[in-house]
N, C-alpha and C positions, 0 to 999 in steps of 0.2 A: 341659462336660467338655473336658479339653486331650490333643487329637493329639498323640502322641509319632511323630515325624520320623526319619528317620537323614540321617546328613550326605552319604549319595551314596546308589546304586542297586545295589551291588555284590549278587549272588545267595549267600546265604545257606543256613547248614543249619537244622535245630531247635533244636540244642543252644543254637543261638547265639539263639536267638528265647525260649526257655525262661529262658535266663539272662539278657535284654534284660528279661525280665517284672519278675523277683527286683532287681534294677536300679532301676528304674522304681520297682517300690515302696518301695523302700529309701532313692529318693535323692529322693522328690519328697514335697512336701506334703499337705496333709489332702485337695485333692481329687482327683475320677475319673479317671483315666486312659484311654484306649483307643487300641489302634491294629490294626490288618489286615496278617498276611504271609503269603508262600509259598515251599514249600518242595518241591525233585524228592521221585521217588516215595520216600515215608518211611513204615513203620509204629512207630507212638507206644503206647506200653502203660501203663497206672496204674500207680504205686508200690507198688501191693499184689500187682501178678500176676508169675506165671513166666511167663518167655518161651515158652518152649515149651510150653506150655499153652494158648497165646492165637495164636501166630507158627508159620508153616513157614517155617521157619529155611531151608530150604535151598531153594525156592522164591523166599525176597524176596534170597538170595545170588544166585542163578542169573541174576535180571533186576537190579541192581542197585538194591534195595529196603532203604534204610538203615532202621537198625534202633535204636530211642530209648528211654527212660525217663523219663516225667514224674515230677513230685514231688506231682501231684495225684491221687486216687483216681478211679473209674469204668473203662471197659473202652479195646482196646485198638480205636486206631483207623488210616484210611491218607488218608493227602495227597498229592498233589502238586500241578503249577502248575494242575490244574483245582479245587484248591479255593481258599478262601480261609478263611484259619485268622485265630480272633478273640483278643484278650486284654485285659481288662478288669481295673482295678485300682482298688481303694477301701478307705473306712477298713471301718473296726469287723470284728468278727468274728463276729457271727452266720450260723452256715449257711445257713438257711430262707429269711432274710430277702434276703442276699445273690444268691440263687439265684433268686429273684424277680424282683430287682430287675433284674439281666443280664438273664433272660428275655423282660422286658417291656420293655428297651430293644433290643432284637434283633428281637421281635416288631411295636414300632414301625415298626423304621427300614424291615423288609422289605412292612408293610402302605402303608407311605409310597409303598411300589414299585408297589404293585399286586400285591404276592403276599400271600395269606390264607393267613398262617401261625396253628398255635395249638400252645400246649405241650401235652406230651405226658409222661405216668409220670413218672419220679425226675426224669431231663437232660435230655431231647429237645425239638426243636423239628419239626414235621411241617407238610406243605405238599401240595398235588398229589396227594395220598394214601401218601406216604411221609414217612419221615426225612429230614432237608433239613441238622439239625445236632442232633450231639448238645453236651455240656458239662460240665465238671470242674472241681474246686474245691481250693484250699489255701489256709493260711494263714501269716503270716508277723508276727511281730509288732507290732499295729496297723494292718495291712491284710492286706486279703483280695484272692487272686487267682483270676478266675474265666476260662478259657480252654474254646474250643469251635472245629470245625468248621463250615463250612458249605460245602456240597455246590452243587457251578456246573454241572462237569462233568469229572467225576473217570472214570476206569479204571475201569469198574465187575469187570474180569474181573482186574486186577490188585488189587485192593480182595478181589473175592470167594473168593481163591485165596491171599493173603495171610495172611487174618485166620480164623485157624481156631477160632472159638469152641466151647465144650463144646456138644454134641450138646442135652441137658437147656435149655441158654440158647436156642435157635433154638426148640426146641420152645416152651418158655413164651411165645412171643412168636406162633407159630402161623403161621411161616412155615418156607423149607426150606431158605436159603441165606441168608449175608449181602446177596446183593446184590438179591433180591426185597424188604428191607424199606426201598432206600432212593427216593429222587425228587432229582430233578437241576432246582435254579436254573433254567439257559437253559432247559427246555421252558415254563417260568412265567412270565419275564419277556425284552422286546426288547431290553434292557440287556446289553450285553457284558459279560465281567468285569471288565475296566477298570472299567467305569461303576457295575458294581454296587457296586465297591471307593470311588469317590469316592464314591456315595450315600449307602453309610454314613457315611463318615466326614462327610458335610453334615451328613445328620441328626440325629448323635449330637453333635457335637462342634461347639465356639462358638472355640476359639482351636486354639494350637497350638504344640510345642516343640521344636523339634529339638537331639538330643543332640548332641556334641562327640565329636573323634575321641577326646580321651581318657576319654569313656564308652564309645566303641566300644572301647578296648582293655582296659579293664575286664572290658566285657560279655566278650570272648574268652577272657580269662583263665578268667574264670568257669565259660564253657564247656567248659572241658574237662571237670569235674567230671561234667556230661552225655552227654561224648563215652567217657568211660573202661568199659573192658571188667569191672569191678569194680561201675559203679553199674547200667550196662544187663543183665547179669546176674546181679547177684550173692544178687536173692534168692529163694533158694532153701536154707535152712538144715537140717543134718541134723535127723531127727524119728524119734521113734518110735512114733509114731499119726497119722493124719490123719483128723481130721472135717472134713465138706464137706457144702453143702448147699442149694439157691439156695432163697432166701427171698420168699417177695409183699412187693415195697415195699421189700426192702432187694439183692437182687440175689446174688450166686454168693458163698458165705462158706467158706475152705477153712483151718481152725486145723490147725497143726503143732505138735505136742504134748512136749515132754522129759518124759520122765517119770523119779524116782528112786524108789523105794521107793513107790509106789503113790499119788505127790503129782507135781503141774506142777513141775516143776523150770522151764520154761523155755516158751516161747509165742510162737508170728508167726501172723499171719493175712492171708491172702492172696484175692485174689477183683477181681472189679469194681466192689465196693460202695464209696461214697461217706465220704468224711470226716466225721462229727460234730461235736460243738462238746466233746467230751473230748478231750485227748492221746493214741493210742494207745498211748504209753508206760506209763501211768496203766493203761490197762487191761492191759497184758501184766503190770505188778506187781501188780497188784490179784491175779489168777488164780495167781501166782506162791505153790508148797504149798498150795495147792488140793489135794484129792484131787477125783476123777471122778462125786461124787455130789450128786443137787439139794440136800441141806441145806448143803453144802460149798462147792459152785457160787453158793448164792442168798447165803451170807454172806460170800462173795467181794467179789460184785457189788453190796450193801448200798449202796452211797455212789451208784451213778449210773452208772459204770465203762464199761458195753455202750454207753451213749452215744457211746465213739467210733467207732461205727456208724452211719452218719445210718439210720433208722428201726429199731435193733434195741434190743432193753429186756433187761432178766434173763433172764428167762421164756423168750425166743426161744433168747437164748445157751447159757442152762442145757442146753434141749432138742436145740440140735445138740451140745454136748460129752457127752454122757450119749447121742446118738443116740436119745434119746427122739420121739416124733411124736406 
């Protein structure tokens, strides 16, 4: 696998690491990429959630807690220089398989350390008795990008005060706070963060690339797209119904509904749930004049459609827009 470099050490936001990813896979060949950054205190949110659903907004203002939009699905999460955030890049585009495969080289390189880590539910990686790293997924055509968390020794009070998840999502999990369900690197291992940052990149990684200043101003450019007040809040579209629901297996599912004349005019769905291997374009047209009943609903969704859901089927989908249980 080939370390991707930058040509100095200059401190960095997200944006600029998010769109270093999109880069990387877009300007490099058929194999793996990887590489490790960090970034001051930032909270990062999936492409599916409202902000303020997920973020206190005027909490991460008050301490100077920037505020992002990934292009990947899952929930929202918090960095700064006590973690070390990952980014992984490879071909094909299988979900399942992809999601594995990061897994179990993350789970390598940390058992190489002396920390027994093992995966955990949809994303997660657990160590110590907590969450250590979670992980999120998108695709781009002909490769896939797989980016995650790992937890050294992060703010857990800024982290825990940050990140305001629904009341329902804390319960499912059977604890009472964000930051009771995580576990911190350094109690685990003698390796500093530095050290933990080269180990990885030993273990995973056989060569190495460093980009060119003018892929750094590429990447810049790029970034704004991430930095703009239009992508980090923008969705949230008017509705005139909302079904919401968190799922086993598939995680917080929240459809925003247009309705005309007693048919879907119009559909976004929002939540921390995982990308599929459908387009969720595919499935907002598919639903598009629908009306709101399971004979309607299931011949909607006929072709496969709810697939762009990682774990949800007809049957599930039907049953949250119909509020059926």
């Amino acid at each position: 696998m080939i370390y991707i470099d930058l040509p100095d050490t200059e401190a960095r936001d997200a944006a600029f690491y998010l769109a270093m990813e999109e880069h990387v896979a877009r300007t490099t060949g058929p194999g793996d990429c990887f590489f490790t950054w960090q970034v001051g205190p930032s909270a990062i949110f999936g492409r599916n959630q409202v902000a303020e659903a997920e973020i206190d907004l005027e909490y991460c203002r008050s301490r100077g807690i920037a505020t992002f939009r990934r292009k990947s699905g899952g929930g929202c999460v918090y960095a700064d220089r006590g973690n070390v955030m990952l980014s992984y890049i490879t071909g094909g585009e299988a979900v399942g398989f992809t999601y594995n495969k990061y897994v179990q080289l993350v789970l390598f390189a940390l058992r190489r350390m002396g920390i027994e880590a093992t995966a955990s539910g949809r994303n997660d990686i657990v160590a110590g008795g907590g969450k250590v790293s979670g992980t999120a997924f998108y695709r781009l055509p002909g490769r896939s990008i797989v980016h995650g968390t790992l937890l050294y020794d992060t703010n857990t009070e800024n982290m825990a005060r940050a990140l305001t998840p629904p009341a329902d999502k804390l319960q499912a999990k059977g604890v009472k706070s964000v930051g009771q369900r995580i576990a911190l690197l350094k109690d685990m291992t003698t390796l500093p963060l530095a050290g933990l940052r080269a180990a990885l990149r030993r273990e995973l990684c056989s060569e190495s690339r460093t980009l060119t200043p003018a892929d750094v101003a590429k990447i810049e450019l790029a970034a704004e797209e991430y930095r703009s007040p239009e992508f980090i809040f923008g969705k949230n579209p008017p509705c005139s119904m909302v079904r919401s629901r968190r799922m086993e297996g598939v995680g917080s599912v929240e459809a925003r509904l247009q309705l005309r004349g007693g048919r879907i005019s119009s559909v976004s769905f929002a939540g921390d749930f995982l990308p599929g291997d459908v387009p969720m374009e595919r499935l907002e047209q598919a639903l598009g004049g629908a009306s709101l009943t399971h004979g309607s609903l299931s011949q909607a969704l006929r072709g496969g459609e709810a697939g762009a859901i990682r774990g949800m089927d007809a049957a599930m989908l039907t049953s949250l827009l119909t509020e059926q249980t």
